[in-house]
N, C-alpha and C positions, 0 to 999 in steps of 0.2 A: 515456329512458323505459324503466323497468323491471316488470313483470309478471309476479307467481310465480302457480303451481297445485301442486296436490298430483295424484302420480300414483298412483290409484286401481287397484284387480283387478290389481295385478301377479301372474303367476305366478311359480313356485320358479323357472324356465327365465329368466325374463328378471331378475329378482335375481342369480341366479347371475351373463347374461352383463355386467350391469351393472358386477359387482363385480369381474370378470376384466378388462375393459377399461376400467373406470379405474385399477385398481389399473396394468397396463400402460404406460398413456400418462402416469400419472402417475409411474413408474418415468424416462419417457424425460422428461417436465419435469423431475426432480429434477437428471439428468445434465445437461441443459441449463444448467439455473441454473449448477449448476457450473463448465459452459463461461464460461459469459458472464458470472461472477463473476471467472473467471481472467482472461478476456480486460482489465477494466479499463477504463481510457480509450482505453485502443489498439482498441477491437474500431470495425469501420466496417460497412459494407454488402456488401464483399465475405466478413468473416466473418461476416456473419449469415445470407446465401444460403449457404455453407460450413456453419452449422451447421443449415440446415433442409434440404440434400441428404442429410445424414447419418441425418434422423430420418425423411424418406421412405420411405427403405426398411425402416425399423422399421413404419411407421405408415399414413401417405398424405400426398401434398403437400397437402392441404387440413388436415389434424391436424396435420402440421408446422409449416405458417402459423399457427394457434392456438396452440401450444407455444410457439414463437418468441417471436409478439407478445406473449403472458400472460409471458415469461420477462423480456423487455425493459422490460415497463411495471411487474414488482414491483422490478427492480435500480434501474430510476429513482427507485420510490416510496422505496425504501431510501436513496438516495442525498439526496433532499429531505428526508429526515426526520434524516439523518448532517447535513444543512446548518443544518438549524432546530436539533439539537442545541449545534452549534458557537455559533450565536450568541444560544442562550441561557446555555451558558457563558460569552459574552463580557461581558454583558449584567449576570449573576452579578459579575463580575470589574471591572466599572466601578465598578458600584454601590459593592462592597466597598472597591475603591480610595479611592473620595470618602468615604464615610465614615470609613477608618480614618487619610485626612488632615487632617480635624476633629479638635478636641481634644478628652476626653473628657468627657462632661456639654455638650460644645453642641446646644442646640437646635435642630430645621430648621426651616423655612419650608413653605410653602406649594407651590415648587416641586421644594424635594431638601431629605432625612432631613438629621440633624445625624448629632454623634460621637456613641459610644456609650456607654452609661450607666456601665458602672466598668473597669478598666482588666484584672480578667479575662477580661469580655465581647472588651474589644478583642484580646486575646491570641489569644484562641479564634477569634474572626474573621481573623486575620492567617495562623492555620495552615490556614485554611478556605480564604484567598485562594491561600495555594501551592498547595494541594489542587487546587482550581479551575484554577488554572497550566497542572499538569502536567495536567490530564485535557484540555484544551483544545488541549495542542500534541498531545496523540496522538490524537485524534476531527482533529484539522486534518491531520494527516502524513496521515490513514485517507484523508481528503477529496482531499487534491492526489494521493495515490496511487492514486485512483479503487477502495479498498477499501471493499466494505459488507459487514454482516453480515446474514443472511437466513434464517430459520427458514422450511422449506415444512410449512406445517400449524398455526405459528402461535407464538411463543414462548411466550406464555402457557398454553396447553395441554401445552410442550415442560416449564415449570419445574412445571405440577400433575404430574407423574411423581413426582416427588420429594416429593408433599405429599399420599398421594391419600387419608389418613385426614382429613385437613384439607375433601377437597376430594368426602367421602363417595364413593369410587370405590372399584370391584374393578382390578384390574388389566388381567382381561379389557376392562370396561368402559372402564377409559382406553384399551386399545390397538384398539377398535370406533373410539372417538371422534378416536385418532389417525392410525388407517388411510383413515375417511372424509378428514379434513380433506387430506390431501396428495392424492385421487383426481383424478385430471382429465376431466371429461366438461363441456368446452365449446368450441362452435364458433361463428368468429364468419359472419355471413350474410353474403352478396356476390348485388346485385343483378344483377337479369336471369335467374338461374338459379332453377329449379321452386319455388316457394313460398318464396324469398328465401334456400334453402340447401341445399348437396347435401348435408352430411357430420351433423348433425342436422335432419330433416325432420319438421315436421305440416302435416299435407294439409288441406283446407279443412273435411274430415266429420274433424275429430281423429284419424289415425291417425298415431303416430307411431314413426320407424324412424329409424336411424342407419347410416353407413355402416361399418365395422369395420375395424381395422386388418387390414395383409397377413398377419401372424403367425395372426391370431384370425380368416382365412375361413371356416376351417371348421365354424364359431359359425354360419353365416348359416342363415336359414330363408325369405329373401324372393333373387330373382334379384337380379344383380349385384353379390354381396358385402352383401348388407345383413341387419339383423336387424328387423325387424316386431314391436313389445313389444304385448301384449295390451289394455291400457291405451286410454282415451277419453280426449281431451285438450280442455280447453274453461276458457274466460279467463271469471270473472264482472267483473274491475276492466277495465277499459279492451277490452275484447273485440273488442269492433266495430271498432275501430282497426289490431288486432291483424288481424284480418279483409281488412280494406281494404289491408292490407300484402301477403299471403297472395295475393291478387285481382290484383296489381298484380306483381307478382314483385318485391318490394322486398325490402331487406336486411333479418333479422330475425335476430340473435344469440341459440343458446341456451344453455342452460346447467342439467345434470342432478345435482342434489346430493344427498347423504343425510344426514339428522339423527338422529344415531344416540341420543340423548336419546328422541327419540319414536318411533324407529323407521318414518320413513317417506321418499319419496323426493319430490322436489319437482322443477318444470320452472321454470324462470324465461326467458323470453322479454326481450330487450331491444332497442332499436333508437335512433338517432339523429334530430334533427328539425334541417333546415336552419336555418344560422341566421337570424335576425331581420332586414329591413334598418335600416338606422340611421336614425332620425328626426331633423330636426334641431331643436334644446332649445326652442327661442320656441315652434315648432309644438307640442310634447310641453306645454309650460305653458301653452298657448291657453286651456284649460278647467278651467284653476286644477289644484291640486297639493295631495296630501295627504302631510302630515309625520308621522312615525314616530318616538317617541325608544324606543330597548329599552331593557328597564331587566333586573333578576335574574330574574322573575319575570311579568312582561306586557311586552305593546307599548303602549303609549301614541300615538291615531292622531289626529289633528285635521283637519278637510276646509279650504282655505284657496280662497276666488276669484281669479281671473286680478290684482286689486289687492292681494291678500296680506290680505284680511280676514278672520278666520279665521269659517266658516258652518257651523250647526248646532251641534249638542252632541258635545264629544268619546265618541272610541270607545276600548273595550281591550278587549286579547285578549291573554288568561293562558294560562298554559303552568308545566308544574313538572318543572324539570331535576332533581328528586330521582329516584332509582335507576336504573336499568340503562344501558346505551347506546343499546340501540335505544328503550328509553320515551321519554327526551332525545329525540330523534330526532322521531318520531314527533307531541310536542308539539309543535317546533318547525314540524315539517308542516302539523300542524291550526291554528296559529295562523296560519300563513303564507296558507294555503287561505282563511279566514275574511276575512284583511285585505285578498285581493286580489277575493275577494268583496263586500266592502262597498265598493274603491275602482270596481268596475265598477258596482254602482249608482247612485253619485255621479256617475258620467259622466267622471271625470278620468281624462288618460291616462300621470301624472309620480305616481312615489314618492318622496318625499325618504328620507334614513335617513343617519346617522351615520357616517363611515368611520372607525370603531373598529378599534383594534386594540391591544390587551393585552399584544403578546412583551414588552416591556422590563418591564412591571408584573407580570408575574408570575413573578416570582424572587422567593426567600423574601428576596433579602438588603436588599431594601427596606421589606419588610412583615413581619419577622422574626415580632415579638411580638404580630400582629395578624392571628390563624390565622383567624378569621372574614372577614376581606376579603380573605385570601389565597384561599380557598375559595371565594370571591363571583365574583371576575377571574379565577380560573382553572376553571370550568364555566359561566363568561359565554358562547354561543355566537355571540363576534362574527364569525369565518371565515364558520361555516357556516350563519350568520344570513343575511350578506350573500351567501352564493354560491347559497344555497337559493331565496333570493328571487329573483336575479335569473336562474335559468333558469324559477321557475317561471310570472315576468311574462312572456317571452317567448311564452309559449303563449296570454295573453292582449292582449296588444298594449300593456302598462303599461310606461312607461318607466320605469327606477330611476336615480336622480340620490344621487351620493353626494356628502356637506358634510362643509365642517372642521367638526368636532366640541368645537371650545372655546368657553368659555364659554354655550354653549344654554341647558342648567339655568338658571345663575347671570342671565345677562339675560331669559331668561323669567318667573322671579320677579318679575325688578326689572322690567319694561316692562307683562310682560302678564295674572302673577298676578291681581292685586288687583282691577284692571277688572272682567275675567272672573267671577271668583269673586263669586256673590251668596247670599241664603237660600236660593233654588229650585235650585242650580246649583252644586254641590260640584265644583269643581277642583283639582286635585294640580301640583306643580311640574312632575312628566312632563308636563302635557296644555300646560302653559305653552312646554317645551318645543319639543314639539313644534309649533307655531305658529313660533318661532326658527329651529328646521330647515325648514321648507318655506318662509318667508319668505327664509332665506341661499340656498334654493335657487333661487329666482326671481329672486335680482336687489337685493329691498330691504333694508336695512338692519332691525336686531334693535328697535331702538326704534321705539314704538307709534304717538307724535306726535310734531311739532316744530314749539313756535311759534315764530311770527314775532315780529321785534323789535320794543316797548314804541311808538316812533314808530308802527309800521305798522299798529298793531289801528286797527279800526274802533271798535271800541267800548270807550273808555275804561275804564268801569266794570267791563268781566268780562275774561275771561282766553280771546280766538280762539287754535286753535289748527288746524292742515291735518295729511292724509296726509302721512307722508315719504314723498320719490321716492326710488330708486333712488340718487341721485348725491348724496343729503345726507349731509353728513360726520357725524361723532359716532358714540357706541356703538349 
């Protein structure tokens, strides 16, 4: 759980000492990274205590725990995202293979592309797949050497330097916006101690102070090395929470940033929420299950009974992944918020949802000529659809059940479309769907009915048919 504020009546005095000690500490991150960029896969526990004695005395053993851990967790992130690279080159490199051992002008299938359409196409693709090759054995040599590369501040703001008529900047202005980004002013909270942290502190009435590096005591204007900023600190998103941490001496991680676009300084407050215990699935589907199909552009949600009958009228919640990152974002928040909304109404305590995932699909070299569905699968938010959802059911007690994902749509149409679908009662393939997904989730089978055989009706003349159970074979 994350919660920002804007810190308000700063004076010249405490801008100044803001900007002196992060620029500092984030001086002793950068060396860090450095460190722990060299060390490799060889670095263990003894050099990690080795490189956080070293910045104690720059700093405080509580600033050096922070440096450390922020230094650890972006080498990792690099190192995950060096892995995901590798294999979506590989991925690249399959693709290219199977096609360019089709012959030219064959058609594909339904499961994998054919050859490619004239014999310069396939030329081009062929110096594409070497290309691919070599870039793949040295992103893998980077990987097993435990080499990553690491921009502090951001590479994207490192390559607008070079662009800044492009990217309407002064120069000044980039070097405000690249000074803030590499700053470091964050500490993480450790329970039991005054208000869930010594090294940034707010006290229950909003005063908020920090404890200051060894170098920079002479900064201090509050006893024991600390600095007092003039500033009222007060949460309107989740506050009370915030509060009852504060109350408690629980851990509360903060975090002091500058946005040099708007010129002002922000706090962000975070903290951890024990996890969930695990329910076991019969219990979580007692009270029936609502299915979820995402599609480009909504969710598509249907409420189903403990028998898999699908009740009430489906639901959707729209979201528009066009512009920014953080608007993305944000959509998929409000849509997520709305669905887990509606499903606490309904009384059920099981999400079904898709277990989608896109890496292999979104390489150009399968979708080459088909830039529209390349763009569709690759700002699909299947990751962080799924990982969004499931911490943020944890907070409401919703269990998330994730299903194979094949064929849903397609047996949706065919089973449960048409029934559904009346004058009064406009249904889409999604809503069909989703019936499919929260049925696979429980146990039954994708098809709606299944009669019995011609001997066994009761009644000659018409056509009985029952529930399928659970154990009945067929689509």
């Amino acid at each position: 759980m994350a919660i920002r504020t804007r810190l308000k009546n700063l004076t010249a005095q405490d801008v100044s000492v803001l900007r002196v000690v992060g620029a500092h500490l984030g001086c002793l991150a950068a060396g860090d990274l450095k460190q722990r960029c060299a060390d490799g896969l060889g670095h263990d526990s003894r050099r990690w205590a080795q490189r956080k004695r070293d910045l104690t005395g720059l700093s405080s053993s509580r600033w050096a725990g922070s440096i450390t851990k922020a230094t650890h967790d972006q080498w990792a992130l690099a190192r995950r995202g060096l892995a995901a690279h590798v294999q979506g080159l590989q991925a690249g490199i399959d693709m290219l293979a199977h096609r360019l051992s089709q012959p030219v002008g064959q058609k594909g299938t339904r499961r994998a592309p054919g050859g490619y359409r004239t014999r310069q196409e396939w030329h081009a693709k062929a110096r594409r797949l070497a290309c691919l090759t070599a870039r793949r054995a040295a992103a893998l040599a980077d990987f097993d050497g435990g080499r990553v590369r690491v921009v502090r501040g951001g590479r994207k703001l490192l390559n607008t330097r070079h662009h800044l008529d492009l990217a309407q900047l002064s120069q000044e202005q980039w070097r405000l916006r690249w000074q803030a980004a590499r700053w470091f002013l964050a500490a993480d909270g450790e329970s039991g101690k005054r208000f869930g942290n010594e090294t940034i502190r707010v006290t229950d009435d909003g005063q908020l102070s920090m404890k200051l590096p060894a170098p920079l005591a002479h900064l201090a204007n509050a006893p024991h090395g600390r600095y007092l900023l003039a500033c009222h600190v007060s949460f309107a998103h989740r506050g009370q929470q915030w509060a009852d941490r504060l109350a408690a001496d629980r851990a509360v991680a903060y975090r002091i940033s500058f946005d040099a676009q708007r010129q002002r300084w922000y706090l962000t407050a975070s903290w951890q929420y024990p996890p969930a215990p695990t329910i076991d699935l019969a219990a979580a589907l007692a009270a029936g299950c609502v299915g979820v199909d995402a599609n480009d552009d909504h969710l598509a949600a249907w409420r189903l009974d403990a028998h898999g009958n699908p009740v009430g009228a489906p639901r959707r919640f729209s979201y528009d992944l066009s512009g920014t990152a953080d608007h993305r974002d944000a959509q998929v928040r409000h849509a997520l918020t709305r669905l887990l909304h509606w499903a606490e109404t309904c009384g059920v305590k099981a999400i079904a949802v898709e277990d989608l995932d896109f890496a292999a699909e979104k390489t150009r070299e399968k979708h080459g000529r088909r830039k529209r569905f390349r763009r569709l699968i690759s700002r699909f938010p299947t990751g962080r659809l799924r990982a969004r959802l499931t911490s943020m059911a944890d907070r409401t007690g919703i269990t998330i059940v994730a299903v194979d994902p094949a064929y849903t749509s397609r047996w949706g149409a065919e089973h449960w479309h048409k029934p559904l679908h009346t004058p009064t009662r406009k249904i889409t393939r999604h809503d069909a769907a989703s019936i499919v997904i929260a049925r696979r989730a429980q146990g039954h089978k994708a098809r709606r009915r299944t009669p019995p055989p011609p001997p066994d009706q009761s009644d000659r003349a018409g056509h009985r048919s029952a529930q399928a159970r659970p154990n009945v074979t067929g689509g």
